[in-house]
N, C-alpha and C positions, 0 to 999 in steps of 0.2 A: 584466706590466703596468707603465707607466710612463706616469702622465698628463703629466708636462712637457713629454715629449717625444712625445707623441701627436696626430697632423695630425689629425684627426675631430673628437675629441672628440663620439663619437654619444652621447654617455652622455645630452648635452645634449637629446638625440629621445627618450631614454628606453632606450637602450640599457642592459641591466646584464653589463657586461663580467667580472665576478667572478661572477655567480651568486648572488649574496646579497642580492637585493634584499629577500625575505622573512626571510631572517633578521634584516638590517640594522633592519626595519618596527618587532622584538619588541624594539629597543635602549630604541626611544624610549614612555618612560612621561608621567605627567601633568606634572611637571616638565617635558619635556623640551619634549614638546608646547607647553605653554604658553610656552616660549622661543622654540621655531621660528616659532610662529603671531606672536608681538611682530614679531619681524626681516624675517618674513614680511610684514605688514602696513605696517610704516615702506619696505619696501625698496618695494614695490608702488605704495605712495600717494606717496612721496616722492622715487624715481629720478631721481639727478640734481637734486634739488630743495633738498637740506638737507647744508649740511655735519655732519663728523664728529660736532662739540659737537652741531649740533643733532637729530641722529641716536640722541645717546645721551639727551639730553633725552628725545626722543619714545618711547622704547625704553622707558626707565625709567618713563615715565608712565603708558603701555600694560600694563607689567608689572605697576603698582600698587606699585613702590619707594618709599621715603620716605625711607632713608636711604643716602647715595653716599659712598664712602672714597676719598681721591685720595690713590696711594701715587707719592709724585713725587721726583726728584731733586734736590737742591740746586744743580746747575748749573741749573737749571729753577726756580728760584724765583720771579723776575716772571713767568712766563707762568704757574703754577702759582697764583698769586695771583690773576690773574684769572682764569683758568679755574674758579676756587672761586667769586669772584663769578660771575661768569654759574650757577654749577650751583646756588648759593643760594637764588637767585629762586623755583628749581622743587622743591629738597631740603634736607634735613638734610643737610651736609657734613661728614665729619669728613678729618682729612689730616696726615698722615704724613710725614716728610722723612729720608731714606736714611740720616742719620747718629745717625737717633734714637739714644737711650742713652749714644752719646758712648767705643765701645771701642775702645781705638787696637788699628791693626793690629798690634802686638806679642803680643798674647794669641791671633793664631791663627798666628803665625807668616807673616801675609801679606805681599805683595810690596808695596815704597809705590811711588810716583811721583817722590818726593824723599828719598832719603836720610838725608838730615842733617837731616832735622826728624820731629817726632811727624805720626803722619796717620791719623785715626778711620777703621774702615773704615765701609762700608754695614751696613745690618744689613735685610736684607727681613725678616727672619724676623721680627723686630719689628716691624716697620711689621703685616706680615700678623695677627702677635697683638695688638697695639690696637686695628686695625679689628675683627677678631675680637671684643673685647670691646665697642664700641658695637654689634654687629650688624645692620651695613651690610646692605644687601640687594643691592647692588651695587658693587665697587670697580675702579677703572679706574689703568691705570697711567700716567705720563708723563714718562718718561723714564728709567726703570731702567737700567741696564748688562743688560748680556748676562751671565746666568749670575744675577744679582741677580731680572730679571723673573723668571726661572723657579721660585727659594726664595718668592719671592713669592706666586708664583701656584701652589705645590703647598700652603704651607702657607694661603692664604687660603679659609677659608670658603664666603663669598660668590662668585657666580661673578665672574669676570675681564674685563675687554677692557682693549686698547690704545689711550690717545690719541694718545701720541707715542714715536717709539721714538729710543732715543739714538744718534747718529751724529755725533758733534764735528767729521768733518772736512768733511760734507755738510749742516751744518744741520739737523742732525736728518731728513734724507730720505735712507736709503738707498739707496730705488729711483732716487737720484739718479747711484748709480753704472752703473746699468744705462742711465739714459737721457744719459748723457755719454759719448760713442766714446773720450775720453782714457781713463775709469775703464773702460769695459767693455772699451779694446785693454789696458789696463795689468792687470785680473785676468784674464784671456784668457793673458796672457803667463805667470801664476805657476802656470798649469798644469805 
C-alpha cells in the first residue's frame, strides 16, 4: 500500500485497505477522542471559512485550552510578535525563541553558517522545556528548522501543530515548490 500514489483513494467511501479498521477504533482513548471530536467540529462548521490562526483559535477554545506556547524562530520574529497578539485576545501566551539560552555552536560541535564569527545554535529542547514548565495546553510551532520542529515536538508535552513551516527560499511555503513547474522540473531533475 502506498497512498501517494493511489488513483481511488476508496478509503475515502470507507474502504479499509489494511484491515485494521478495528484494531485502529481500540488506538483512540478519551483523549484522543476529544481531539478528534474539536478538529472534527471546526473542520465541519468552518470549511473553507476560517484561516489557519483562526482555526487554531477555535480548536483551542472548543478544547477548553487556556494556555498557548508559541515556539518560533528568530527569523520569524515580527510575524511571531503578532501572531502572540492576535492569540492573546483569546489565551495565556507564553513564547519561546530558537536561540533561547544563548549556546554557541561550539559546545556540540555544530556546523555554522559563517565561519569566522561565534553563532548560537537553536536549542528546541529548551524552548519545549519552558513551555513544559508553564504548562501550556497547547503549543504551536512557527517556523523551526527542519530537524529543530521535530526535538521540539518529541520533547514537548503538550500536544503540537504547525503554524508556519520554514522555507527561506519560498517564503515560508514549501508547497510552493510543488506548485511552481521551475521548482517541480528542478527537484524532478535531482532524482
Amino acid at each position: 500500500m502506498n497512498c501517494a500514489v493511489c488513483p481511488e483513494k476508496e478509503c475515502r467511501n470507507g474502504k479499509d485497505c489494511l484491515k485494521l479498521a478495528e484494531e485502529m477504533k481500540e488506538l483512540y482513548g478519551e483523549r484522543e477522542i476529544s481531539l478528534i471530536k474539536a478538529a472534527a467540529s471546526v473542520e465541519a462548521e468552518y470549511y473553507m471559512k476560517k484561516t489557519r490562526i483562526e482555526e487554531i483559535i477555535l480548536f483551542g477554545e472548543k478544547m477548553g485550552y487556556k494556555k498557548i506556547g508559541l515556539a518560533f524562530c528568530i527569523g520569524l520574529e515580527k510575524e511571531s510578535r503578532e501572531i502572540y497578539s492576535i492569540f492573546k485576545e483569546h489565551f495565556k501566551v507564553y513564547s519561546t525563541c530558537c536561540k533561547v539560552c544563548g549556546i554557541d555552536k561550539t559546545e556540540f560541535d555544530l556546523d555554522k553558517i559563517d565561519k569566522t564569527r561565534d553563532e548560537i545554535m537553536c536549542n528546541p529542547i529548551a524552548q519545549a522545556s519552558f513551555l513544559n514548565k508553564k504548562k501550556t495546553d497547547l503549543n504551536i510551532i512557527i517556523g523551526l528548522c527542519i530537524g529543530h520542529d521535530i526535538l521540539f515536538t518529541e520533547h514537548s508535552e503538550a500536544p503540537v501543530t504547525t503554524l508556519a513551516v520554514k522555507d527561506r527560499v519560498l517564503a515560508h511555503n514549501p508547497l510552493g515548490a510543488i506548485y511552481s513547474n521551475y521548482y517541480r522540473n528542478k527537484l524532478n531533475k535531482s532524482k
